[in-house]
Every structure is written in structure tokens, then in C-alpha cells.
C-alpha positions as CSV (number, residue, x, y, z in Angstrom):
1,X,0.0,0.0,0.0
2,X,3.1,2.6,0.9
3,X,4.4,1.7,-2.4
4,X,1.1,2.4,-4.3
5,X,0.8,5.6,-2.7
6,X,4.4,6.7,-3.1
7,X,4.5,5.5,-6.9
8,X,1.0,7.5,-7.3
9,X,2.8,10.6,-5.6
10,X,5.3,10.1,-7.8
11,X,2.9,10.7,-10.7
12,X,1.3,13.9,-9.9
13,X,4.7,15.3,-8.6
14,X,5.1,17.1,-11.9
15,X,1.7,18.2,-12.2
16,X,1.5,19.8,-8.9
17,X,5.2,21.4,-9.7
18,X,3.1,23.2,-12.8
19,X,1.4,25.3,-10.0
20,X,2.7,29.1,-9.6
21,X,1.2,32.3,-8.3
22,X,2.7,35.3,-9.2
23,X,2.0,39.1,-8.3
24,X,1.9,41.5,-10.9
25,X,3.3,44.9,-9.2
26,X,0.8,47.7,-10.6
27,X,0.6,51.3,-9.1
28,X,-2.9,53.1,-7.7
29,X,-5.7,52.4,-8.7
30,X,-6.2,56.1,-10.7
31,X,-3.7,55.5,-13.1
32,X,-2.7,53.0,-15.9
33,X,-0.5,50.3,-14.4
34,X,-3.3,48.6,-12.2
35,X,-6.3,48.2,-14.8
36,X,-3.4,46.8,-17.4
37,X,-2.1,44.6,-14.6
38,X,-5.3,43.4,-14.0
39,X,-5.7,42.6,-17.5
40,X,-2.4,41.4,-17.9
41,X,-3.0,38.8,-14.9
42,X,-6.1,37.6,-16.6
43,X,-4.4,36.6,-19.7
44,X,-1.5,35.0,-17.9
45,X,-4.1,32.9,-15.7
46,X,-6.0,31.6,-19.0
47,X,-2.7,31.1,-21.1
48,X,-0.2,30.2,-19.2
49,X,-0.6,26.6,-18.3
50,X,-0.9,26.2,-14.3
51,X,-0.1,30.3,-13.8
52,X,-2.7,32.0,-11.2
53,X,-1.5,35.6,-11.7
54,X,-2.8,38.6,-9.6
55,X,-2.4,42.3,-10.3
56,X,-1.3,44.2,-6.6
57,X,-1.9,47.9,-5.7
58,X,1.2,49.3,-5.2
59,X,2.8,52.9,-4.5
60,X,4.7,52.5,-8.2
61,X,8.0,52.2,-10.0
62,X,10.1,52.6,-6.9
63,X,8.0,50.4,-4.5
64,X,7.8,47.3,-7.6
65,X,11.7,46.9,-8.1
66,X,11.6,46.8,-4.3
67,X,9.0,43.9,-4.3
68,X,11.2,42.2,-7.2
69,X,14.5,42.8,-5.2
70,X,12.8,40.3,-2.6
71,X,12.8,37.9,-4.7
72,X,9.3,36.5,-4.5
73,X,7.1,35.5,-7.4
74,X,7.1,39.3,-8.9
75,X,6.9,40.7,-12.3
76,X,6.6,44.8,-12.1
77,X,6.0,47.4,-13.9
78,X,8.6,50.3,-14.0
79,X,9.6,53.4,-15.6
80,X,13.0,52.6,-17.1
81,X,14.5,55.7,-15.3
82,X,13.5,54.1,-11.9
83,X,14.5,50.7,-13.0
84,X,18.1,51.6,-13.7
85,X,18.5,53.3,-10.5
86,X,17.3,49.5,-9.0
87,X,19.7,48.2,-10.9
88,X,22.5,50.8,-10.4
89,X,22.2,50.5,-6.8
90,X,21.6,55.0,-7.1
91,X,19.1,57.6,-5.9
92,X,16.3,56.0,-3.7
93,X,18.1,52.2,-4.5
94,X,21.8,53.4,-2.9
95,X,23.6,50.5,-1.5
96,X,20.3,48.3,-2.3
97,X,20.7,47.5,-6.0
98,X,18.4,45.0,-7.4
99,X,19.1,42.0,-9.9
100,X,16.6,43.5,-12.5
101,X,16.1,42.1,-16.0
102,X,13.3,43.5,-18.8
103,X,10.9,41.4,-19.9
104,X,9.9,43.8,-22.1
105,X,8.7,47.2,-23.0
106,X,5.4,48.4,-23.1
107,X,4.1,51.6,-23.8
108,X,5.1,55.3,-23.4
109,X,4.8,57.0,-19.9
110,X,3.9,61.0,-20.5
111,X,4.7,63.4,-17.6
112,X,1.6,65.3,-16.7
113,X,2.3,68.3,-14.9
114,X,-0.8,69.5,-13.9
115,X,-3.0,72.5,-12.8
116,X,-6.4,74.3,-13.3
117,X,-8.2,77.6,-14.1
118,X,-7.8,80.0,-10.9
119,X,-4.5,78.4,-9.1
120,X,-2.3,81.1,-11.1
121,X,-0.3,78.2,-12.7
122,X,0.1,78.5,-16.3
123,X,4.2,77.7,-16.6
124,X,6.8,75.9,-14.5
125,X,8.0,79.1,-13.1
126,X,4.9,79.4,-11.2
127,X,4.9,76.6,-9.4
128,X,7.3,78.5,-7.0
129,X,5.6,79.7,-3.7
130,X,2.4,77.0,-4.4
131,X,1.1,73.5,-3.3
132,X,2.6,71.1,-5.1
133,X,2.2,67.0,-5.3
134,X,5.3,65.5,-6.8
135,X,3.6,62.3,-6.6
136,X,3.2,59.3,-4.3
137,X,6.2,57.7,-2.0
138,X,8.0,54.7,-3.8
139,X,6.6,56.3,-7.2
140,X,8.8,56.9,-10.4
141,X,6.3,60.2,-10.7
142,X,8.3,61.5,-7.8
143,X,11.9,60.0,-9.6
144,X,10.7,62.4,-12.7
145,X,9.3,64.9,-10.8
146,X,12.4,66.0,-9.1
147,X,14.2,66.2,-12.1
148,X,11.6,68.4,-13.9
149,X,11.6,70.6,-10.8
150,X,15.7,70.6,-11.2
151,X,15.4,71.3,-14.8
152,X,13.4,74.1,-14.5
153,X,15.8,76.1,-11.6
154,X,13.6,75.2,-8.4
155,X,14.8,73.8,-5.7
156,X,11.8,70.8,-4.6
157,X,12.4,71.3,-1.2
158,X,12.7,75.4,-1.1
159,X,10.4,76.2,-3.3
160,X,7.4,74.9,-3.0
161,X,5.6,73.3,-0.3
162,X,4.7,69.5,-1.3
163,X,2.4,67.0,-1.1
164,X,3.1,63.0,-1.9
165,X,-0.1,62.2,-2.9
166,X,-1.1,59.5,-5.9
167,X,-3.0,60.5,-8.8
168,X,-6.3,60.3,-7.4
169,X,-5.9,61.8,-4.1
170,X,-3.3,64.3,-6.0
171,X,-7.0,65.3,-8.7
172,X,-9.1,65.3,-5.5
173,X,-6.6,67.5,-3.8
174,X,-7.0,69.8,-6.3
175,X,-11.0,69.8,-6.4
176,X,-10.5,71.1,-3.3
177,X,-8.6,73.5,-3.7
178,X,-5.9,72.1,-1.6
179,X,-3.2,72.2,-3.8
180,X,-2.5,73.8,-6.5
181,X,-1.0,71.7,-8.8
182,X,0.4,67.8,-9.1
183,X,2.8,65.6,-11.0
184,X,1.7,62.4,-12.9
185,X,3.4,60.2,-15.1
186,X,0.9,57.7,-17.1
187,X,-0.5,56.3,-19.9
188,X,-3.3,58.1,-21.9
189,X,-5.7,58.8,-20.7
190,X,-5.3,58.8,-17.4
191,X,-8.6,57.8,-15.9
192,X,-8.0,59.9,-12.5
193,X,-7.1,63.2,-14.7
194,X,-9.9,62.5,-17.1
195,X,-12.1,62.7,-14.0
196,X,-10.5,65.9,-13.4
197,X,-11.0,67.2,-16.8
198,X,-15.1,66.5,-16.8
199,X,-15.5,67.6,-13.5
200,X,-18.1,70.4,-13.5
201,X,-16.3,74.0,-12.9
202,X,-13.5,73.1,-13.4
203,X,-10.8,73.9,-16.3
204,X,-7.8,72.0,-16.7
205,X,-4.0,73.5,-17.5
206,X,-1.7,71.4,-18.4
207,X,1.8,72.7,-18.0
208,X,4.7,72.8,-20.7
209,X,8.1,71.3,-19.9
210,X,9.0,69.8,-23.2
211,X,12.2,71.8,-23.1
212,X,13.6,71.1,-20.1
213,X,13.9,67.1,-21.7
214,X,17.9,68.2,-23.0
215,X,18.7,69.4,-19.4
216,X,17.0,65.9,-17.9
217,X,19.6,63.8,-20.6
218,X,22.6,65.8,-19.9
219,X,22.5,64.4,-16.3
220,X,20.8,61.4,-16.3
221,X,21.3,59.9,-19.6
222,X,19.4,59.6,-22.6
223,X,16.1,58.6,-21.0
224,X,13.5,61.2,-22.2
225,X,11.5,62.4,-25.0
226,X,10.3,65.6,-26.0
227,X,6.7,64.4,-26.6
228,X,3.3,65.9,-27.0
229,X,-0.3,64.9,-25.3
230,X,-3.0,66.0,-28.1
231,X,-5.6,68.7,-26.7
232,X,-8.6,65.8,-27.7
233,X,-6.9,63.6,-24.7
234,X,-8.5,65.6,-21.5
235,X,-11.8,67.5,-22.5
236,X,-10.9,71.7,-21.8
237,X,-7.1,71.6,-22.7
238,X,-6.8,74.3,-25.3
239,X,-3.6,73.3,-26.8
240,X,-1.8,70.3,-27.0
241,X,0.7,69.6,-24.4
242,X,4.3,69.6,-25.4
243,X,5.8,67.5,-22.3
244,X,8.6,65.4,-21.3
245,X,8.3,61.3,-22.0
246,X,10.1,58.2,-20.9
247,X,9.2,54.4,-21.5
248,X,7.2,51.8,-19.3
249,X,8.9,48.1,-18.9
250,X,7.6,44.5,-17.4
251,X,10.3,43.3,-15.6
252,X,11.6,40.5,-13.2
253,X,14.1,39.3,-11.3
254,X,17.3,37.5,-12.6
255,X,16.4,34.4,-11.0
256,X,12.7,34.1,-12.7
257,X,13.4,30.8,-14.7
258,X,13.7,31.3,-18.5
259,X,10.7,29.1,-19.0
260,X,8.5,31.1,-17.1
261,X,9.5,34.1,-18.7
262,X,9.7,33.0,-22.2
263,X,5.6,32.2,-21.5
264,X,5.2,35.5,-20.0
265,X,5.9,37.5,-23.2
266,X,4.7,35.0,-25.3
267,X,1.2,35.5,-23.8
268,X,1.3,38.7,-23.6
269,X,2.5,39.3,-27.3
270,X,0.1,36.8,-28.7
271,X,-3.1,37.8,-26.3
272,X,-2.8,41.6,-26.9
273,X,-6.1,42.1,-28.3
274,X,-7.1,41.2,-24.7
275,X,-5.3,43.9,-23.3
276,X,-6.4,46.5,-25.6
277,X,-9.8,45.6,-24.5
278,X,-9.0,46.5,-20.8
279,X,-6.9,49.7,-21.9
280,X,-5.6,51.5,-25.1
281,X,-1.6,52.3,-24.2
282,X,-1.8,48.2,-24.8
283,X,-1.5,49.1,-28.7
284,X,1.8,50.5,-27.6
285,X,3.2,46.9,-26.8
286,X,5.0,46.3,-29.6
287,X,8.2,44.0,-31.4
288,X,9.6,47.0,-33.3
289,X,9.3,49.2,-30.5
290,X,11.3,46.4,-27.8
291,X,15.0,47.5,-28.4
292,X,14.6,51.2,-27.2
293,X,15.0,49.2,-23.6
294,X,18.6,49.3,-24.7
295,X,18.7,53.1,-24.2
296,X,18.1,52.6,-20.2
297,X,20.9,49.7,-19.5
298,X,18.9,47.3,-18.0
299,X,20.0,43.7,-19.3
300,X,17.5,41.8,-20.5
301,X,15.8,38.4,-19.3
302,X,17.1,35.6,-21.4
303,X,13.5,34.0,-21.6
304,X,12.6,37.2,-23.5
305,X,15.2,36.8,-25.4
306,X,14.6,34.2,-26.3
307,X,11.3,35.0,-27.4
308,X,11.9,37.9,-29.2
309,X,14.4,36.4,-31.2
310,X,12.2,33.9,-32.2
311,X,9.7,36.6,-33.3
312,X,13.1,38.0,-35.7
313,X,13.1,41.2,-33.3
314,X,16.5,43.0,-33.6
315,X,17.5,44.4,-30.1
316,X,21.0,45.7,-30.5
């Protein structure tokens, strides 16, 4: 009978080995991150064979390569500035560097600075002497923030008096009239600042910084874009938005088995329409787009390698 129930053990041992949770590291709940992890944990539930994924609220870029620096069952979405301060052991990761590896990269991140009708906040210069949220702590908005605020000569500390608040809390903040401007970097649109745009009596301003993007790659490498968010994006902008720009990546740690994430981006890649469905920047996940990873430094994951060069995607 012992041997019976050893041999049978023996049997299902590779079925029960198929088994594996894994977190998805999001952001808040007002932005892009979570509703695309959600759908993103779907997919890899239905796809990937013996995968239960979950999508996790989290305070952002920062606060994910911290998760994946545990090394539990993480993937995590990051801005590619924050991740190569996790991987650089720099900034808010000195002395703590994490093994990081990029799975791959998914869609454009605009910096959204901001305000509306009545604060006095119509250029960058203005925010001196105001409230100002520079974003959530353990964001990447707060990474960027700081370096727009540096960019444009003001001191983030001297200058201002600042709130850490998350997109939602940051647009309801503002509703009240307790601050007078915020910092957000997202996809488009942003659910929590097209909640601010259609609020009744109010008039959004969206603030110009497009030209501080040379300043920003002069000291921290060649990690932004001069970009643009179209006037049609947030009802009551009356120009576009000429802004600053830097790219979103899924990411793991080194130790994630090549297997695992070889299936990752393959279901991801070959299930995007089911993504799309749960938010638009999906259309953004791309092959050709994959190699500008390259321009952060952040190695990538074999198993992605692996799949991409399968697909005949070139990332010199």
C-alpha cells in the first residue's frame, strides 16, 4: 500500500510542480498600471498553463523593483529611469541594488504636470511659492518629478511646499482647492485626470516642460523624449501639451526561470487584443518598439530573449 501511494505521488509530482502564483506589481488604482495589470494577470491565468497571476496595488515604479529585489514570485511594472536606479544601486536604491532584468517594454509613460483655471499656474516658473504633489512615495512620478523641478531652476524642497499624494488623491486634492497643482506620469488617458477634466467648474492646465527634456539627458542619460499629449486627450485643454516622455517596462528578477518568462511574453505578445480591450496604451506593446530598452541599461531576461528572437526582433 506505501508503495502504491508513493508510486501515485510520484505521478502527480510534476503536475503539482506546474502550479505558480505570481503578483503583478501595478501602481494606484487612478492610473494606468493597475487596470493593465489586472488585464495582464487575466491573460496569464487563461494562457499560461498552471499560472494564477494577480495584479497588486502598489505605490509604483520605486516600490515594484523593491517587491522584485525580494525575490518573490514578482513581475513589475517600472519606468525605465526608476529601474536603472534599481539596478545601479543609485538615488532612492543606494547600497540596495536590485538584480533586475526586462521582460519587455510596453508603452510610453507621458509626464503630466498638472493644474487648473484660478491656481495662477500656467508655466513651470509658477509653481514657486504654491502646493505642489510631486507624486506618491515609492513612485517613479516622484523619480521624474524631481528632475523636472531641477530642470526648471527650483529647488523641490525650497520652493514649494509638497504634497506626496497619488494620482487620485493628488486630482481630489486639487478639487478642493488644496493644492495647487500635481505631477503624474501615465498612460493616456489617465482615468484619474480625465475625471478631473469632466468635473463640472473646473478647467484643466496642463503645463509645458518639453524643453527642459535636454537638461533631464545631460545628467541622467538619454532617457527622455520631447513628446506631445494631443488637446482631444483631456476635455478643456486648449492646446496640446508639449511634455517630457520616458518608457514603461515589465520586468523581473534575474532568477525568474527562463521558462516562465519566455511564457510571459509570449502571452502577452500573442493575447494583446485582450489587453487592448482592458486599456488602449496596450496598442503600444509592440516588437519593433522592444530594443529602445537598450537606451536605459537594463540587461534583459534571457526568456525574453529568447522569445523575441524567435519573433526575428532585432534588439542591438
Amino acid at each position: 500500500m506505501k508503495l502504491m501511494f508513493r508510486a501515485l505521488a510520484l505521478c502527480l509530482l510534476p503536475f503539482a510542480a506546474l502550479a505558480q502564483n505570481l503578483s503583478i506589481a501595478t501602481g494606484g488604482t487612478g492610473g494606468v498600471y493597475y487596470p493593465l495589470g489586472g488585464g495582464m494577470a487575466a491573460v496569464l491565468s487563461k494562457y499560461v498553463p498552471g499560472m494564477q497571476a494577480t495584479a497588486e496595488v502598489t505605490g509604483g515604479s520605486v516600490a515594484n523593483l523593491q517587491l522584485i529585489g525580494t525575490g518573490k514570485p514578482y513581475v513589475a511594472m517600472t519606468m525605465v529611469d526608476a529601474g536603472l536606479d534599481a539596478y545601479k544601486g543609485q538615488d532612492k536604491f543606494t547600497g540596495k541594488p536590485v538584480p533586475v532584468r526586462t521582460l519587455m517594454v510596453m508603452y510610453p509613460n507621458r509626464m503630466h504636470v498638472v493644474s487648473i483655471e484660478g491656481t495662477g499656474v500656467t508655466k513651470m516658473s509658477d509653481l514657486k511659492g504654491k502646493r505642489v504633489s510631486t507624486g506618491s512615495g515609492g513612485s517613479a512620478t516622484e523619480v521624474m518629478a524631481f528632475r523636472v523641478i531641477e530642470a526648471a531652476g527650483l529647488d523641490k524642497d525650497k520652493d514649494m511646499k509638497r504634497e506626496r499624494l497619488g494620482v487620485a488623491e493628488s486630482v481630489n486634492a486639487l478639487k478642493d482647492r488644496k493644492i495647487d497643482a500635481f505631477f503624474w506620469v501615465g498612460g493616456l488617458p489617465t482615468a484619474a485626470v480625465t475625471d478631473l477634466a469632466n468635473s463640472p467648474g473646473v478647467k484643466i492646465k496642463m503645463i509645458d516642460h518639453a524643453n527642459l527634456v535636454a537638461a533631464m539627458n545631460k545628467k541622467y542619460g538619454n532617457l527622455y523624449v520631447q513628446d506631445t499629449i494631443g488637446k482631444d486627450v483631456y476635455k478643456g485643454m486648449e492646446a496640446d501639451n508639449k511634455q517630457a516622455t520616458v518608457m514603461n517596462l515589465l520586468v523581473a528578477h534575474q532568477n525568474m526561470d527562463e521558462k516562465t518568462a519566455y511564457n510571459i511574453v509570449k502571452a502577452v505578445f500573442e493575447h494583446r487584443e485582450e489587453l487592448i480591450r482592458v486599456h488602449k496604451e496596450a496598442e503600444n506593446i509592440k516588437l519593433e518598439i522592444q530594443k529602445t530598452a537598450a537606451a536605459g541599461g537594463i540587461p534583459w531576461h534571457p526568456g525574453a530573449l529568447r522569445y523575441f528572437k524567435e519573433k526575428g526582433a532585432k534588439l542591438d
